[in-house]
LUMKOLNU-823637 format. One record per atom (N, C-alpha, C): x negated, y, z. Coordinates in pm, whole numbers, padded with zeros to 5 digits, always signed. Each point is the difference from the previous one (the first is absolute). Layout:
residues N
XYZ/...
***
This chain:
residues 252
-00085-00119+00000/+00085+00119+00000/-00088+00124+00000/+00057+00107-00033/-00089+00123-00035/+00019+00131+00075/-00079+00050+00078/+00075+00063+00139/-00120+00156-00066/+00109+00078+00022/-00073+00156+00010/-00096+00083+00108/-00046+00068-00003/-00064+00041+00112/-00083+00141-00063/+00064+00075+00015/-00041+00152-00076/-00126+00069+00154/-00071+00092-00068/-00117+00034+00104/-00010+00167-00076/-00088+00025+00116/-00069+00141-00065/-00110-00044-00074/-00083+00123-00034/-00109-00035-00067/-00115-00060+00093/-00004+00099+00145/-00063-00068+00106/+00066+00033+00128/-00064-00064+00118/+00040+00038+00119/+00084-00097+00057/+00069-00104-00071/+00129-00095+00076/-00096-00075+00097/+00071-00096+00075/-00066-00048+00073/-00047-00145+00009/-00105-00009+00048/-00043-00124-00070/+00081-00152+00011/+00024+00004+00176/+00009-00084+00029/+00186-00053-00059/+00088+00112+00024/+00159+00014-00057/-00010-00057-00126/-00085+00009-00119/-00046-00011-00106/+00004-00168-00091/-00153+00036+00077/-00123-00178-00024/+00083-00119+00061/+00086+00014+00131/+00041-00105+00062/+00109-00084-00084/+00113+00098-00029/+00114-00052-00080/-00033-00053-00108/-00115+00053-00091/-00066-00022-00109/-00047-00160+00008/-00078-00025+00100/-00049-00122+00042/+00078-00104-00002/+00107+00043+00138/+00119-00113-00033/+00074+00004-00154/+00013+00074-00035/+00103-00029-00131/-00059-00100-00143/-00157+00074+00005/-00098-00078-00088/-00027-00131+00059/+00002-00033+00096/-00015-00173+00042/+00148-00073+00030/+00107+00041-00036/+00119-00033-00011/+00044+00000-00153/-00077+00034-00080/-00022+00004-00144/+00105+00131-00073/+00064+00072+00143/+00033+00150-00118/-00101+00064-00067/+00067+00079-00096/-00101+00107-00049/+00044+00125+00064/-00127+00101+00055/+00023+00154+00055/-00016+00085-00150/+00080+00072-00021/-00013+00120-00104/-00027+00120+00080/-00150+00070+00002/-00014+00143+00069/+00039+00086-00092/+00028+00057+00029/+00045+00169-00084/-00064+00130+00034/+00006+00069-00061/-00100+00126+00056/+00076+00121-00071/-00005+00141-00005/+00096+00077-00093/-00074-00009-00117/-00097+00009-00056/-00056-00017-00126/-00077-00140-00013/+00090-00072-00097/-00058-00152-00027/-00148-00033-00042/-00012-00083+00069/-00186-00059-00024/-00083+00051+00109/+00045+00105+00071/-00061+00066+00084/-00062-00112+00155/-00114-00030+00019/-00045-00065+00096/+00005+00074+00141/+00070-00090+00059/+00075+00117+00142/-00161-00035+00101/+00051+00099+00137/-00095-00047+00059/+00019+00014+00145/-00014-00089+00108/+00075+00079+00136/-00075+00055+00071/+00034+00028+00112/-00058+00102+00097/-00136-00022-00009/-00133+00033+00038/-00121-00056-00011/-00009-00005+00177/+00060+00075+00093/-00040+00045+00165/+00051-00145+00059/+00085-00107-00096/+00075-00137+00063/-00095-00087-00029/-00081+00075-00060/-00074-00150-00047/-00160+00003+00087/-00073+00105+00002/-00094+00064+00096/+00019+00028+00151/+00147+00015+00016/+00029-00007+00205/+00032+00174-00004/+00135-00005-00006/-00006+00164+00061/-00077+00068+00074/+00048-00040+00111/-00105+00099+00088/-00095-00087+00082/-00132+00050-00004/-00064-00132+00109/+00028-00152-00063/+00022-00004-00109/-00020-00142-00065/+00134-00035+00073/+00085+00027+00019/+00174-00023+00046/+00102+00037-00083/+00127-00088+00050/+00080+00053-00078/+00061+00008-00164/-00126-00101-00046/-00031-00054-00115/+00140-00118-00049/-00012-00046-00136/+00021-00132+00063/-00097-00148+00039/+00085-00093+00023/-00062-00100+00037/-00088-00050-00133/-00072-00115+00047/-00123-00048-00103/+00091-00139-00114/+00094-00029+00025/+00069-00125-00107/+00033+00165-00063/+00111+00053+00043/+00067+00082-00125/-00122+00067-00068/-00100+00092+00020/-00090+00056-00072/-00092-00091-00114/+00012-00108+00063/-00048-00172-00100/+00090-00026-00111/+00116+00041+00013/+00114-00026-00033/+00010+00091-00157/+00024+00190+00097/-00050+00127-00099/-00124-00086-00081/-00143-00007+00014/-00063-00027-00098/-00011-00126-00085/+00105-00090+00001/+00025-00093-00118/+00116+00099-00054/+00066+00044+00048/+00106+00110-00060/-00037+00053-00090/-00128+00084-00030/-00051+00054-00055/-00051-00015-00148/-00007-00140+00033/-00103-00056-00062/+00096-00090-00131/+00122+00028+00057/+00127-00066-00052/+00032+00070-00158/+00057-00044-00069/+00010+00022-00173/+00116+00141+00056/+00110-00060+00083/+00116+00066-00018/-00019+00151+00082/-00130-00009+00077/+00013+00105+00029/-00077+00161-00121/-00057-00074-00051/-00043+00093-00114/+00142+00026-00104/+00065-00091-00019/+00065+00036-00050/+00147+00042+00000/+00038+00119+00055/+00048+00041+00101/+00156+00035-00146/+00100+00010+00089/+00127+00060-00111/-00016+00140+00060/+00091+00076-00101/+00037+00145+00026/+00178+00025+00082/-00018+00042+00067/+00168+00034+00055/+00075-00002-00103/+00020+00106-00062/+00083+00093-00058/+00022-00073-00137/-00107-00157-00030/+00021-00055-00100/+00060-00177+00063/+00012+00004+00129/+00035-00133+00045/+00176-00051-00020/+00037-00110-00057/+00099-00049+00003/+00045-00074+00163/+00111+00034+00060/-00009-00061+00156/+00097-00133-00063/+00025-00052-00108/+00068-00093-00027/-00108-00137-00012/-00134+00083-00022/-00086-00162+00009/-00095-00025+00055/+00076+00041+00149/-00034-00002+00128/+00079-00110+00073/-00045-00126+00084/+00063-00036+00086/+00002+00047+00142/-00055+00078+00052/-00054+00035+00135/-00052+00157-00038/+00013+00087+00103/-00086+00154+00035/-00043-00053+00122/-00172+00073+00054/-00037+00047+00103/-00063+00130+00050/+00016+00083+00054/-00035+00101+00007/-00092+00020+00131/-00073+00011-00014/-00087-00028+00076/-00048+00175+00033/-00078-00008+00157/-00042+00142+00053/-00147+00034-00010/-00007+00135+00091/-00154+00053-00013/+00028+00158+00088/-00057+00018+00019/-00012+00156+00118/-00122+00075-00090/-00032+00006-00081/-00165+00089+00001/+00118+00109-00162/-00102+00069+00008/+00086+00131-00121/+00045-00055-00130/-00113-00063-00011/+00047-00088-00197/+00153-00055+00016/+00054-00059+00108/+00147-00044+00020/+00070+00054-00075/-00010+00164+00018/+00153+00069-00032/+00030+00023-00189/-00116-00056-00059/+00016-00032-00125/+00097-00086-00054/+00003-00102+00132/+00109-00141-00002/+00113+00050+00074/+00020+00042+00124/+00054+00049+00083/+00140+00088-00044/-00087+00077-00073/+00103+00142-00026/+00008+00010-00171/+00014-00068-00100/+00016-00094-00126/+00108-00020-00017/+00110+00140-00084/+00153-00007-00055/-00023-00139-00115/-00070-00001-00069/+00001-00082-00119/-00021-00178+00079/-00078+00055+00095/+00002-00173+00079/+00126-00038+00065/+00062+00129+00035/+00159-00026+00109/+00092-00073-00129/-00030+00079-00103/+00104-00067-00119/+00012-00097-00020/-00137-00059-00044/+00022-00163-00032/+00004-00062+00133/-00028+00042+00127/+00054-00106+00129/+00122-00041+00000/+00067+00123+00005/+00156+00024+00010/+00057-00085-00135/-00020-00034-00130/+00015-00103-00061/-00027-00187+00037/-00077+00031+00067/-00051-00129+00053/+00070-00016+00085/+00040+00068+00100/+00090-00016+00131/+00125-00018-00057/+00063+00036-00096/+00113-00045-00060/+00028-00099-00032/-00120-00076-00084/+00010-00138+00013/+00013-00115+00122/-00001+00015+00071/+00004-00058+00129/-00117-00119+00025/-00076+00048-00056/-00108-00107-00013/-00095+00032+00121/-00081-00107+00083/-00056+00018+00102/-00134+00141+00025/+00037+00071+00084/-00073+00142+00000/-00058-00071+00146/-00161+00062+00014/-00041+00000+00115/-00092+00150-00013/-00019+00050+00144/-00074+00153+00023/+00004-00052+00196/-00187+00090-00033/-00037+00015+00144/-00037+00117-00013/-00047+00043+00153/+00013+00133+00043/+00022+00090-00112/-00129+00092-00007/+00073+00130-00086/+00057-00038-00160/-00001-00159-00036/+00044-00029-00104/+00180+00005-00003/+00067+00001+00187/+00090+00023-00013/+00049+00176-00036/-00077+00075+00006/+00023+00162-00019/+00085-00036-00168/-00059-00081-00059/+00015-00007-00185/+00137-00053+00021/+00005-00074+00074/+00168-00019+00000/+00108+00119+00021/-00051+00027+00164/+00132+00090+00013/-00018+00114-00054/-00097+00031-00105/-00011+00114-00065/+00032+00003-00135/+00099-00128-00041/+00061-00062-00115/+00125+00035+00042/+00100+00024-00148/+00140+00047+00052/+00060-00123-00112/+00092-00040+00066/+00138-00095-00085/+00020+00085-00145/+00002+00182+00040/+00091+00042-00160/-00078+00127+00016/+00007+00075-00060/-00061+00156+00002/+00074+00036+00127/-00054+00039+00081/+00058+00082+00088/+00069-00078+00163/-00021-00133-00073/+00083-00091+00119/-00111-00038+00068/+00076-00091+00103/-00044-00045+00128/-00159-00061-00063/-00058-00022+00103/-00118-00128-00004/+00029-00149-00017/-00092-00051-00086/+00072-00117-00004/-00038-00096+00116/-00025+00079+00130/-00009-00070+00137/+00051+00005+00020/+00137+00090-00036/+00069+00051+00132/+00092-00091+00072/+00033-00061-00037/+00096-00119+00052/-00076-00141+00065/-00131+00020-00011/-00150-00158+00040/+00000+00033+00104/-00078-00136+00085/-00054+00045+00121/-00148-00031-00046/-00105+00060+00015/-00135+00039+00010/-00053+00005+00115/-00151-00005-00090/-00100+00059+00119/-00123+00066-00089/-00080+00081+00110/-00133+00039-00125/-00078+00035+00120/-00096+00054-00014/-00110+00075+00094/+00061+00054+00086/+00023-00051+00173/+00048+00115+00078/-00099+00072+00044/+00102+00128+00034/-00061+00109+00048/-00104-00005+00126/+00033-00053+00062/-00140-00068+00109/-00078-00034-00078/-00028-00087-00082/-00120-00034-00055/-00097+00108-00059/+00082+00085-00117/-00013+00101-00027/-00117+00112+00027/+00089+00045+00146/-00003+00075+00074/-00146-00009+00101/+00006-00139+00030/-00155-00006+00116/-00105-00009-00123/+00033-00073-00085/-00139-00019-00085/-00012+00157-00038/+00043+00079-00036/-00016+00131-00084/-00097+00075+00143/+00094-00014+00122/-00075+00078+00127/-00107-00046+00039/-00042-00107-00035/-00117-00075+00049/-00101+00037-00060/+00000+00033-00135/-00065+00007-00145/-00063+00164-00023/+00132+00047+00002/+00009+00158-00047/-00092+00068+00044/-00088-00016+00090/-00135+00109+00031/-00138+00001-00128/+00072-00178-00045/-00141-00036-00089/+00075+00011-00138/+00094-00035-00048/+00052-00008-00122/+00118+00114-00050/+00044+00044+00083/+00127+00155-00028/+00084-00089+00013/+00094-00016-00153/+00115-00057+00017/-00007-00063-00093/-00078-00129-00002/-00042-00123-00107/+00132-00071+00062/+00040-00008+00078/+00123-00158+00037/+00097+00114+00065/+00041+00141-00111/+00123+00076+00022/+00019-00022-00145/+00098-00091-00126/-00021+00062-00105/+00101+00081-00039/+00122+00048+00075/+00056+00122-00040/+00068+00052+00177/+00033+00110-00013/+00061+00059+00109/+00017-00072+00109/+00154-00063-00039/+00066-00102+00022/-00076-00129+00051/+00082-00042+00088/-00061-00145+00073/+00131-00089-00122/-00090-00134-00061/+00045-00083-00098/+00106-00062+00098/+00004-00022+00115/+00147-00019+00023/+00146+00042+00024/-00071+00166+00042/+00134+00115+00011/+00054-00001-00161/-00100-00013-00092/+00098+00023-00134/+00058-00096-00043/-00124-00129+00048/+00151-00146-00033/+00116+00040+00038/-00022+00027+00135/+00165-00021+00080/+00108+00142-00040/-00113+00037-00053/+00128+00168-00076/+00066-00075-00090/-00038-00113-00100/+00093-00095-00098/+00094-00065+00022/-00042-00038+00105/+00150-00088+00070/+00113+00024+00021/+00075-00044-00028/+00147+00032+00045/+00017-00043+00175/-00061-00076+00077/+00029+00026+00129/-00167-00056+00066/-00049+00059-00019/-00159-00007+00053/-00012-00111+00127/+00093+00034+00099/+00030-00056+00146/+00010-00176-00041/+00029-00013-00069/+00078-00123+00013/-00131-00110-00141/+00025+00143-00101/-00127-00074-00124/-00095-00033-00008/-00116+00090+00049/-00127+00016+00034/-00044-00097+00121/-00113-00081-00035/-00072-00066+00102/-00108+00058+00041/-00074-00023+00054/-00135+00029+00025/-00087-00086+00105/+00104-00099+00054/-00123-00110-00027/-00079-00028+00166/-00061-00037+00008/-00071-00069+00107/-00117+00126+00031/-00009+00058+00089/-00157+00080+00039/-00100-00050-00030/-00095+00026-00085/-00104-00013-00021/-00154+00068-00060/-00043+00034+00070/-00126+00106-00052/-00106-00041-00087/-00008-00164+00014/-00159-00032-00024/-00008-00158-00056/+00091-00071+00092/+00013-00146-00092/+00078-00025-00093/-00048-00099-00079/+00032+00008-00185/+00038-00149+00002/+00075-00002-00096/+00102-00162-00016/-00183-00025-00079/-00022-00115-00042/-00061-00104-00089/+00033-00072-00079/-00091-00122-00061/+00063-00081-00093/+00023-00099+00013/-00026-00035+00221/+00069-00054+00102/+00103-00008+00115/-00038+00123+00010/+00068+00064+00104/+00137+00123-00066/+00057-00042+00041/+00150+00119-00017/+00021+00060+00110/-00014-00035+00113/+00022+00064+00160/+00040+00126-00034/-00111+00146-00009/+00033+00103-00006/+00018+00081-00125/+00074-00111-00101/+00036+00061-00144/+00148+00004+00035/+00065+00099-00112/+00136+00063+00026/+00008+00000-00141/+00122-00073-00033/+00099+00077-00129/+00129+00003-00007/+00097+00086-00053/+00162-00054-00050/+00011-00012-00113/+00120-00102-00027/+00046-00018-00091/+00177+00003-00007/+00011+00123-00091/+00157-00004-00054/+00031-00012-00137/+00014-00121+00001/+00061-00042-00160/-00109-00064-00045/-00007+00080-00119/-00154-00034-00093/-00062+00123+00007/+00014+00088+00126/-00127+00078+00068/-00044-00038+00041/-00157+00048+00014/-00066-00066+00152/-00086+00114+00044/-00009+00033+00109/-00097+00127+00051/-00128-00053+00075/-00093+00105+00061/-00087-00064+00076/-00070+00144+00048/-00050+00015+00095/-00057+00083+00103/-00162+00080-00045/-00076-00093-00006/-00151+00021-00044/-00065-00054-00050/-00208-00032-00015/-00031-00145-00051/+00036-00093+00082/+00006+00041+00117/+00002-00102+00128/+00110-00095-00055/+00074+00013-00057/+00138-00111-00031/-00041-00055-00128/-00111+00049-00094/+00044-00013-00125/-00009-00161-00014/-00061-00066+00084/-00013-00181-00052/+00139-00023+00029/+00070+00003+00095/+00114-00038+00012/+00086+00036-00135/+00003+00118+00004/+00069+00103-00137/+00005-00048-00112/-00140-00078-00025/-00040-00070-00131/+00067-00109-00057/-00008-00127+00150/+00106-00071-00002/+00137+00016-00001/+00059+00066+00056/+00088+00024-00021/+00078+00034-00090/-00069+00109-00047/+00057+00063-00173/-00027-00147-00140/-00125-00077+00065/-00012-00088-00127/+00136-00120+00033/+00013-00041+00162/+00158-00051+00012/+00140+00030-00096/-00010+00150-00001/+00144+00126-00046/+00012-00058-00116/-00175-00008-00063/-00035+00029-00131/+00038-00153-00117/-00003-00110+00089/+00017-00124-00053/+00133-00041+00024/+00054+00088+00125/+00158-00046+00005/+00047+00025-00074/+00013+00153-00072/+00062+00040-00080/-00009-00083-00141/-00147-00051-00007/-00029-00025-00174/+00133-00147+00000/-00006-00035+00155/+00043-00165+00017/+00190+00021-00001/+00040+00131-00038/+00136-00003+00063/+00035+00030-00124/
***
């Protein structure tokens, strides 16, 4: 099956990325990356792969193993263009996150909201983690209408998470892990039709990360043939999961 996964040119994140990629390619899907101008070789954050601060904060050493067979991969050179993608020969979207500036290329992308919002019509399995959920609720059903969240229950980056990493950081980096005003979960929950009841956010956690053993402190939902997820910390779980969505559907 043939699953989407649109990026900036750089800056996404590695681990949200390489992981899903991993599972889907050893489950024998194919990933289609996209970029806004086709052929274009994307590239992610470089500070995830070197250790933010003090060699921290990075990601872990499988996903960055992971990023460089990624790399090294045919499909990632050869990247589609948005604005030229058909969402009909697509079985699967993932939208995957990133905090550093290159984001808002992907982020804030009318021509990328377009063809989502086609894809979401189809009802075909959509998955998005953290700020990959912003691309959602920043997609409308019709010109002018609701989000096409507005009726899901979700989750994405909470504001705690957010919030300590940016204060922890901000003496050395400004506002590398602020990428707009807005905390990525106050604007999810501005989409919602009842935030209280829609929105998850999941188990507390600052620092431990699900694996490609361990699920303990990974978090995701799933409504329908959505599926959300929090940070990298979830993305192994996430991976599985969406490649679950992704085979039910082909099987139904």
């Amino acid at each position: 099956m043939r699953v989407l996964m649109p990026l900036p040119d750089r800056d996404f994140d590695v681990t949200e990325v390489a992981v899903p990629w991993r599972i889907l390619t050893d489950a024998g899907h194919q990933v289609v990356f996209a970029t806004e101008r086709a052929g274009t070789r994307p590239a992610c954050d470089p500070l995830l792969l070197s250790g933010v601060l003090f060699g921290r904060l990075g990601a872990a050493a499988e996903p960055k193993r992971f990023y460089e067979e990624l790399t090294r991969s045919e499909e990632f050179a050869a990247t589609a263009g948005w604005a030229e993608l058909d969402p009909e020969a697509y079985d699967g979207l993932i939208l995957p996150g990133g905090h550093a500036p290159g984001m808002r290329q992907y982020l804030g992308s009318e021509a990328l909201r377009r063809q989502i919002g086609r894809f979401w019509a189809l009802d075909r399995p959509v998955g998005a983690i953290c700020h990959g959920v912003l691309v959602l609720a920043r997609t409308r059903e019709a010109a002018g209408g609701r989000s096409v969240l507005a009726g899901r229950r979700t989750t994405c980056l909470p504001k705690y998470m957010e919030r300590s990493v940016y204060l922890a950081t901000g003496w050395r980096l400004g506002r590398y892990y602020r990428t707009y005003p807005a905390y990525v979960e106050d604007e999810v929950r501005a989409a919602l039709d009842a935030p209280a009841t829609q929105f998850a956010r999941g188990p507390r956690v600052l620092s431990a990360r699900g694996t490609a053993t361990d699920d303990g402190p990974a978090f995701v939902v799933r409504d329908g043939n959505y599926l959300s997820a929090r940070w990298p910390g979830d993305a192994y779980l996430f991976g599985r999961r969406f490649r679950e969505l992704l085979e039910g559907a082909g099987g139904s």
